[in-house]
GUVO-625262 format. One record per residue (C-alpha): x, y, z; residue in three letters; residue number from 1. Coordinates in Angstrom, 1 decimal. Example, Ala and Ser with C-alpha at 12.3 -4.5 7.8 and 13.67 -1.06 7.14 Angstrom:
! residues 2
<r xx="12.3" yy="-4.5" zz="7.8" code="ALA" pos="1"/>
<r xx="13.7" yy="-1.1" zz="7.1" code="SER" pos="2"/>
This chain:
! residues 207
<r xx="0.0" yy="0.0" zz="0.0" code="UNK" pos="1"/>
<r xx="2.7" yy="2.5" zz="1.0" code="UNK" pos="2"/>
<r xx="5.2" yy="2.0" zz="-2.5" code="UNK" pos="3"/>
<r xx="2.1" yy="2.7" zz="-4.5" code="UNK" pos="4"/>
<r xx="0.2" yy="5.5" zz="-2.0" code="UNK" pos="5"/>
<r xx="1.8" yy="8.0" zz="-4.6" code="UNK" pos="6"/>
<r xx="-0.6" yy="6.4" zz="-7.5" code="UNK" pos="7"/>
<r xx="-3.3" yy="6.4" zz="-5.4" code="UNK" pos="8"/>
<r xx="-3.7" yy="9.5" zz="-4.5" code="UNK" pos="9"/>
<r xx="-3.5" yy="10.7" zz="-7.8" code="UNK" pos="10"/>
<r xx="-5.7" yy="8.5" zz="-8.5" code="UNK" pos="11"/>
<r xx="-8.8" yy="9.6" zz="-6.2" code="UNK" pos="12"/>
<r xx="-10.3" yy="12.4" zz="-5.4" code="UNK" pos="13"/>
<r xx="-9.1" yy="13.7" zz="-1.8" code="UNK" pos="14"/>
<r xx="-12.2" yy="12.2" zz="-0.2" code="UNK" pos="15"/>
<r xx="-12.3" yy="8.8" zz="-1.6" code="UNK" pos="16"/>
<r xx="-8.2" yy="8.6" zz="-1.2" code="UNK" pos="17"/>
<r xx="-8.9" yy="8.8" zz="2.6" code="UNK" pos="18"/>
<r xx="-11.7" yy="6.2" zz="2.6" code="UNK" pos="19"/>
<r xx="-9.6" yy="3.9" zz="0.3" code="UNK" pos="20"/>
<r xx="-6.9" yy="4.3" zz="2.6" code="UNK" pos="21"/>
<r xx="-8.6" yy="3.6" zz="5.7" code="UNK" pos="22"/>
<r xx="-9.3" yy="0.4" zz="3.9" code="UNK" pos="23"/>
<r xx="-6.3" yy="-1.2" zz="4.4" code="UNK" pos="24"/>
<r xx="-4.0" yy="-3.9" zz="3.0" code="UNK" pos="25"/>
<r xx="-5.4" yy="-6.5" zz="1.0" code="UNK" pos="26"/>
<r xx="-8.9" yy="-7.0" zz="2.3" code="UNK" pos="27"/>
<r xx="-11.1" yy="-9.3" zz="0.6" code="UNK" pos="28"/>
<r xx="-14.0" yy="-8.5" zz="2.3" code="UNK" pos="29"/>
<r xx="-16.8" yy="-7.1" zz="-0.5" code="UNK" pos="30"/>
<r xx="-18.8" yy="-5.0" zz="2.5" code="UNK" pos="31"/>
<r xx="-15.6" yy="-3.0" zz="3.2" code="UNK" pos="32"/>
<r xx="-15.7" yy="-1.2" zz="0.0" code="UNK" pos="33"/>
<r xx="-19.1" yy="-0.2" zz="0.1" code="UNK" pos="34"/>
<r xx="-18.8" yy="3.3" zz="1.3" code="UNK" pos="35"/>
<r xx="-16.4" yy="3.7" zz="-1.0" code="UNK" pos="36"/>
<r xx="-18.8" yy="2.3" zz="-4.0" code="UNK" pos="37"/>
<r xx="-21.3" yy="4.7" zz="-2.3" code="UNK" pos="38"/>
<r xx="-19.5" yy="7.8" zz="-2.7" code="UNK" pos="39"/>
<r xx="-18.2" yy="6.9" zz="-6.1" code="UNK" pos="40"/>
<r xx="-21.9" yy="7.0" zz="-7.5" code="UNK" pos="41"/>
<r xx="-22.7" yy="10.4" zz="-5.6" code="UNK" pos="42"/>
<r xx="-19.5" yy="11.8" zz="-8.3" code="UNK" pos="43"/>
<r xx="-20.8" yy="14.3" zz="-10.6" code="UNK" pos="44"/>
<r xx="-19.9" yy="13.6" zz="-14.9" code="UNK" pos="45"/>
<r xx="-16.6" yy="16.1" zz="-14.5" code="UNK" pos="46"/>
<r xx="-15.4" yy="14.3" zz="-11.2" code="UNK" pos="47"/>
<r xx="-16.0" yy="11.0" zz="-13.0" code="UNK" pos="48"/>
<r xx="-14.2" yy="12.4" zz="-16.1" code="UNK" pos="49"/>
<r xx="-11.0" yy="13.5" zz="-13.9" code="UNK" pos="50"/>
<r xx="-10.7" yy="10.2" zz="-12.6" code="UNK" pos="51"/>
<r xx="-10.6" yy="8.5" zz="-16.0" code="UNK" pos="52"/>
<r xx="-7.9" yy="11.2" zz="-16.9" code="UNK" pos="53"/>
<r xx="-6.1" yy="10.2" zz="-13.6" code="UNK" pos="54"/>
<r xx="-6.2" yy="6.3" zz="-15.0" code="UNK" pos="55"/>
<r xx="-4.6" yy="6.9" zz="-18.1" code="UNK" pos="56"/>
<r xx="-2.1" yy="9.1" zz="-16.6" code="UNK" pos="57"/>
<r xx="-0.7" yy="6.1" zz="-14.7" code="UNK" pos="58"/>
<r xx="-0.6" yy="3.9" zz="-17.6" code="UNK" pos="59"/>
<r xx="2.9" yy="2.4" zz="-18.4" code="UNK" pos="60"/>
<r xx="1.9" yy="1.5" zz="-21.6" code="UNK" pos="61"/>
<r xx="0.1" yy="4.9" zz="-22.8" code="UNK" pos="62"/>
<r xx="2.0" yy="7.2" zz="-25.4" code="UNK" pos="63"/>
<r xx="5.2" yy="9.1" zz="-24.7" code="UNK" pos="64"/>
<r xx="4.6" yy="12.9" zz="-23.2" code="UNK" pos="65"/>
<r xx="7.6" yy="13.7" zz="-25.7" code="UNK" pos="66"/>
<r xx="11.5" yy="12.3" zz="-26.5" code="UNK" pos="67"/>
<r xx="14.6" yy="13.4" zz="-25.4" code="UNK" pos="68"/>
<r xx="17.5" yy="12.1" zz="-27.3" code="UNK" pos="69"/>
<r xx="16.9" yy="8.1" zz="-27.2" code="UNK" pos="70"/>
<r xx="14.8" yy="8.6" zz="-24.2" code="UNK" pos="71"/>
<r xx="10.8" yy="8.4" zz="-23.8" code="UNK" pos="72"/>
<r xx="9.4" yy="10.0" zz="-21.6" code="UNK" pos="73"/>
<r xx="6.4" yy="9.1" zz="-19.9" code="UNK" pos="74"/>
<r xx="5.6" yy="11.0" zz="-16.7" code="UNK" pos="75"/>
<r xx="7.0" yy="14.2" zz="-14.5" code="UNK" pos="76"/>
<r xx="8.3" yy="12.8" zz="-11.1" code="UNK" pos="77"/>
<r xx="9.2" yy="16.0" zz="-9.9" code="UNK" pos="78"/>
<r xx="10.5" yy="19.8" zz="-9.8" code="UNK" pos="79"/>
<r xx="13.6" yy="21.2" zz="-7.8" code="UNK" pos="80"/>
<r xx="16.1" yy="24.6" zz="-8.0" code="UNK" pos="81"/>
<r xx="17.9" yy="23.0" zz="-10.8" code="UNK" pos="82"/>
<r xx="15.7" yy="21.3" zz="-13.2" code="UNK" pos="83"/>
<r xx="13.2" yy="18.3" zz="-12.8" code="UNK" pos="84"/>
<r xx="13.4" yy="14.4" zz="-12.7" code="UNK" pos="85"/>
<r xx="11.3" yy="12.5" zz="-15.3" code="UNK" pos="86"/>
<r xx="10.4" yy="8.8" zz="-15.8" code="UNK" pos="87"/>
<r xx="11.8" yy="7.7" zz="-18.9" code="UNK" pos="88"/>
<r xx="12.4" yy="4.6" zz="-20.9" code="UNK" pos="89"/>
<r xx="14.9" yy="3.9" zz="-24.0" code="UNK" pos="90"/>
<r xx="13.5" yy="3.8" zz="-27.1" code="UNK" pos="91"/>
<r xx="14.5" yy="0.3" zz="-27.6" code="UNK" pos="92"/>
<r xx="14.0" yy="-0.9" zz="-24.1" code="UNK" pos="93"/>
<r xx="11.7" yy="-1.6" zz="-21.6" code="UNK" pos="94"/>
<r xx="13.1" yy="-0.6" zz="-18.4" code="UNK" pos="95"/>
<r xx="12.0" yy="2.0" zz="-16.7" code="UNK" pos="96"/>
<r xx="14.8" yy="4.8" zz="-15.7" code="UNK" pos="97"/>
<r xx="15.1" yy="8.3" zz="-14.4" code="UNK" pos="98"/>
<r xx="15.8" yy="11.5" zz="-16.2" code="UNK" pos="99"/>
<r xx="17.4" yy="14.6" zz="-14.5" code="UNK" pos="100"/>
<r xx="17.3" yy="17.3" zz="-16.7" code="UNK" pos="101"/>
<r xx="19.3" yy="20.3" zz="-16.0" code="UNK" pos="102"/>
<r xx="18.8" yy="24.2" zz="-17.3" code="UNK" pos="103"/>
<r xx="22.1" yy="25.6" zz="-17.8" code="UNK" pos="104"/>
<r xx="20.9" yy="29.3" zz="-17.7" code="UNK" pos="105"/>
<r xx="20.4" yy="28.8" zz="-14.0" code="UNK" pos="106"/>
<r xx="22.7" yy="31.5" zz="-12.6" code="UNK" pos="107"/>
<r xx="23.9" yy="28.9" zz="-10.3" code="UNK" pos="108"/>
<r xx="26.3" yy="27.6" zz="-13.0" code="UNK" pos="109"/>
<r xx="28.0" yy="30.8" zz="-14.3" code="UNK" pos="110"/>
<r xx="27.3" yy="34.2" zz="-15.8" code="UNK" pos="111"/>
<r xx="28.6" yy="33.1" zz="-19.3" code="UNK" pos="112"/>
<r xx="29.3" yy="29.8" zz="-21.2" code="UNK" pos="113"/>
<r xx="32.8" yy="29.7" zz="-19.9" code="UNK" pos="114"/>
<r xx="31.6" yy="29.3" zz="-16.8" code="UNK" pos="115"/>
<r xx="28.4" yy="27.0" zz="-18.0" code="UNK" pos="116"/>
<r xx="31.2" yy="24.6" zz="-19.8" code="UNK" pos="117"/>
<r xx="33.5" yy="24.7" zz="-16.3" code="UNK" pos="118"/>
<r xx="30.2" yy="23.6" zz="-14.1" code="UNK" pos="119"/>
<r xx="29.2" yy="20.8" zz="-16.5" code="UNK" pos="120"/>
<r xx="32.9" yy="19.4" zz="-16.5" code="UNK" pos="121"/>
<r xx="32.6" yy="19.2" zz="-13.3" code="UNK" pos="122"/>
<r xx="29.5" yy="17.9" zz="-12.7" code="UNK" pos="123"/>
<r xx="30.0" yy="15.1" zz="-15.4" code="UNK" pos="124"/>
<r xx="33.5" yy="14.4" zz="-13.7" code="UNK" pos="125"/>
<r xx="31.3" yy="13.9" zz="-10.7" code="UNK" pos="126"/>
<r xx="28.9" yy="11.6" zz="-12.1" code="UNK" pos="127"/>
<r xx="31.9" yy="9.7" zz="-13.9" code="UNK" pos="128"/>
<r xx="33.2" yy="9.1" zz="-10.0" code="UNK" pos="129"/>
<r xx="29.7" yy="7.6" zz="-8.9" code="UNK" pos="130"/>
<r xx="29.2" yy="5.4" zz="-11.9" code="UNK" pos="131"/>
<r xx="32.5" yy="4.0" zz="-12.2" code="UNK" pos="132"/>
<r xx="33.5" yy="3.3" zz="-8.4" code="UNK" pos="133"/>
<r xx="30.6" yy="3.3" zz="-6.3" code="UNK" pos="134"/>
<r xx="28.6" yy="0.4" zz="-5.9" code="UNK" pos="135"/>
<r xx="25.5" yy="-0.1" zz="-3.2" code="UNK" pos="136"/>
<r xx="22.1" yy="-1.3" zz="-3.1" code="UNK" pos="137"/>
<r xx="21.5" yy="1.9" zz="-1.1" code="UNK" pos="138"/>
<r xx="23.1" yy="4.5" zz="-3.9" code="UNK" pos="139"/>
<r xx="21.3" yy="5.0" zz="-7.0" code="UNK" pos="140"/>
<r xx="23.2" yy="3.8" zz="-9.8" code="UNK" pos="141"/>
<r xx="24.0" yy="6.5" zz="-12.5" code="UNK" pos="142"/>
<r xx="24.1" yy="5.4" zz="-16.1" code="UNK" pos="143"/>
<r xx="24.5" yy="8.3" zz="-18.9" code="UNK" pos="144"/>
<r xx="24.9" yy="12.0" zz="-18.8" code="UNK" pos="145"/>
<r xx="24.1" yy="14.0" zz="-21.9" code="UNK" pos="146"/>
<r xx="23.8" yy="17.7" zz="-23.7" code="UNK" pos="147"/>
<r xx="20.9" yy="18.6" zz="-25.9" code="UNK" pos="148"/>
<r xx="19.3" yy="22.0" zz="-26.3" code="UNK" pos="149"/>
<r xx="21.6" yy="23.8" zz="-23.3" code="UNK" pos="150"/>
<r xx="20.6" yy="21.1" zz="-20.8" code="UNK" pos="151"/>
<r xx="22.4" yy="18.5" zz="-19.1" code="UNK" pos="152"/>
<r xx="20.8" yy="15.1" zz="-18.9" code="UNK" pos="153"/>
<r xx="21.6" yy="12.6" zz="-16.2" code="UNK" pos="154"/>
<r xx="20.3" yy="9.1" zz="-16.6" code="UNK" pos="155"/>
<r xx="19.9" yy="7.3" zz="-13.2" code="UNK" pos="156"/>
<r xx="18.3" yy="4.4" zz="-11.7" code="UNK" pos="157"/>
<r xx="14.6" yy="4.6" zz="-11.1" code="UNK" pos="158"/>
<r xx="14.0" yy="4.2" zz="-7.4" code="UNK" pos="159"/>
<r xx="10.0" yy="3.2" zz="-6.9" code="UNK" pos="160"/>
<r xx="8.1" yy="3.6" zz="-4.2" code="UNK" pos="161"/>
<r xx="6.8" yy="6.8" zz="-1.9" code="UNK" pos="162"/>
<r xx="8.8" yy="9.7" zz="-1.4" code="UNK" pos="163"/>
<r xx="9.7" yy="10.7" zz="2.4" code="UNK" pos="164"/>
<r xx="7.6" yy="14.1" zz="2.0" code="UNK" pos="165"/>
<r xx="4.6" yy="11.1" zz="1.1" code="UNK" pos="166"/>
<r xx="6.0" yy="9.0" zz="3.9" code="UNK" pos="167"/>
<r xx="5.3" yy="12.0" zz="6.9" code="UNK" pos="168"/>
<r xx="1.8" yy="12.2" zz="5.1" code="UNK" pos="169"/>
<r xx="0.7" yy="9.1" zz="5.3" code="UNK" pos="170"/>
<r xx="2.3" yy="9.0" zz="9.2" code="UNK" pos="171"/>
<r xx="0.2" yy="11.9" zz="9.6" code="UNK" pos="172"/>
<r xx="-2.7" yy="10.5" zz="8.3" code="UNK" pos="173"/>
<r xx="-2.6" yy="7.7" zz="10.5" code="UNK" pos="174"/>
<r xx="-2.4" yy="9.5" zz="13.9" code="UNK" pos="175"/>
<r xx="1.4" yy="7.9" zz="13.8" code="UNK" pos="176"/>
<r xx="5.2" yy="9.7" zz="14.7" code="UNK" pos="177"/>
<r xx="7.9" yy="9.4" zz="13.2" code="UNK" pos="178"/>
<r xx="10.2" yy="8.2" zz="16.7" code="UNK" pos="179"/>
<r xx="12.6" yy="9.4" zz="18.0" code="UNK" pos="180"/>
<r xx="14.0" yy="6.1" zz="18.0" code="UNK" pos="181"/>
<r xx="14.1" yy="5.7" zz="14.3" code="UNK" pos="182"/>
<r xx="15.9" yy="9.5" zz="13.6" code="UNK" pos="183"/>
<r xx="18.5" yy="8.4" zz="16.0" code="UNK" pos="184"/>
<r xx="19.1" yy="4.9" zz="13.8" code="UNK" pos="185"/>
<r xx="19.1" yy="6.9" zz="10.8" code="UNK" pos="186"/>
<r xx="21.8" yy="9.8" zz="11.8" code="UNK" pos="187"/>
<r xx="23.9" yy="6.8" zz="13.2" code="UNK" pos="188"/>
<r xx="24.1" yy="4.8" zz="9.5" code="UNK" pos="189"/>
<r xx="24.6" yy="8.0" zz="7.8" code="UNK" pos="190"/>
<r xx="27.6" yy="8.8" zz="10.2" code="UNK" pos="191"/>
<r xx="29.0" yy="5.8" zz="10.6" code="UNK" pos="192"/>
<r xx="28.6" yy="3.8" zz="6.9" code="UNK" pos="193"/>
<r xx="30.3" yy="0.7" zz="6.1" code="UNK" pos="194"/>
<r xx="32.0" yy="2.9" zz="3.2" code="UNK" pos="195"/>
<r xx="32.8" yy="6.2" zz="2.8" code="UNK" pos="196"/>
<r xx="29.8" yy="7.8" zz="1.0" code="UNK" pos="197"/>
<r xx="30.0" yy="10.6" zz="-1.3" code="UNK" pos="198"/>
<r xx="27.2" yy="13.4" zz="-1.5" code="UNK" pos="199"/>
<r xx="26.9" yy="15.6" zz="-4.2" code="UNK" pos="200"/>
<r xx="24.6" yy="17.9" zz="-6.1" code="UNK" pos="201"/>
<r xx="24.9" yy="20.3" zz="-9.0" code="UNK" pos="202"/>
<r xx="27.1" yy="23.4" zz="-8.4" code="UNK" pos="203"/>
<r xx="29.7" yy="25.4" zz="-9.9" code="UNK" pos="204"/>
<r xx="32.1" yy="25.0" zz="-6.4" code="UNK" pos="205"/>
<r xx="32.2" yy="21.2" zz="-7.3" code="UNK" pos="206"/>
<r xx="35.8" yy="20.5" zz="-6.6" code="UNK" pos="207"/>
């Protein structure tokens, strides 16, 4: 339920995503649903509408939203200072991968091309680092970095399942913390790590 809450809720309505929810995991029980059912058929024609739209916006198999390079892509994971993260898939494949895609012209990365070509060199030395000499179930695995059309394109592993922000909502939902117990487990593996761990992001100070 959690790894797919994401697809649920944009699935549903806000109203029926709570009463799904409070549902629970796997229950077979027909009479369980039935509020659900009940509010389903109280939806007006445009509700009903936005939740076919919200099905075909989750179907792996629908058309491409556009292509970028040899990459499809199907859906917009998400939005940050320096670009956004799609879902893609090669052309001639079927696995499922994520897209960073970088705007140049952020100011971040220079006032001129000079200092646009020195950030990307460093960034793609970076990502060279990661790929070639860091391997771990918990580091996602980079695969390709490209240029098209002033942007940088990094090609990463596609990690499934709920975001933390979704995480804290769904705790939140449920009347349930998040421990202290379990922050002080996490700051300890990040701090003391079986390896050393590299962290980076994009940024014209890369050294």
């Amino acid at each position: 339920m959690e790894r797919n809450r994401p697809l649920f809720k944009r699935l549903f309505p806000t109203d029926l995503f709570e009463i799904f929810i409070d549902i629970g995991h796997y229950v077979r029980d027909i009479s369980a649903y039935e509020d659900l059912v009940s509010q389903l058929n109280l939806l007006l024609e445009d509700e009903l509408k936005q939740i076919a739209e919200n099905i075909e916006s989750i179907n792996q198999k629908k058309a491409p939203l556009k292509y970028i390079g040899d990459y499809a892509v199907l859906d917009h994971l998400g939005s940050g200072a320096f670009g956004c993260v799609y879902k893609v898939r090669k052309r001639s494949g079927q696995n499922l991968l994520a897209m960073k895609e970088v705007n140049l012209h952020n100011p971040a990365f220079g006032k001129d091309k000079k200092d646009r070509d020195s950030s990307v060199k460093n960034i793609v030395s970076e990502l060279t680092i990661i790929k070639e000499q860091l391997y771990h179930p918990n580091i996602v695995r980079y695969y390709k970095t490209f240029l098209e059309n002033d942007r940088l394109y990094i090609v990463m592993e596609l990690i499934e399942g709920a975001p933390l922000g979704e995480h804290f909502s769904s705790l939140k939902e449920k009347r349930q913390h998040f421990t202290e117990e379990r922050l002080w487990r996490i700051f300890i593996q990040v701090h003391h790590p079986p390896i050393e761990i590299l962290i980076t992001q994009p940024s014209p100070e890369l050294p």
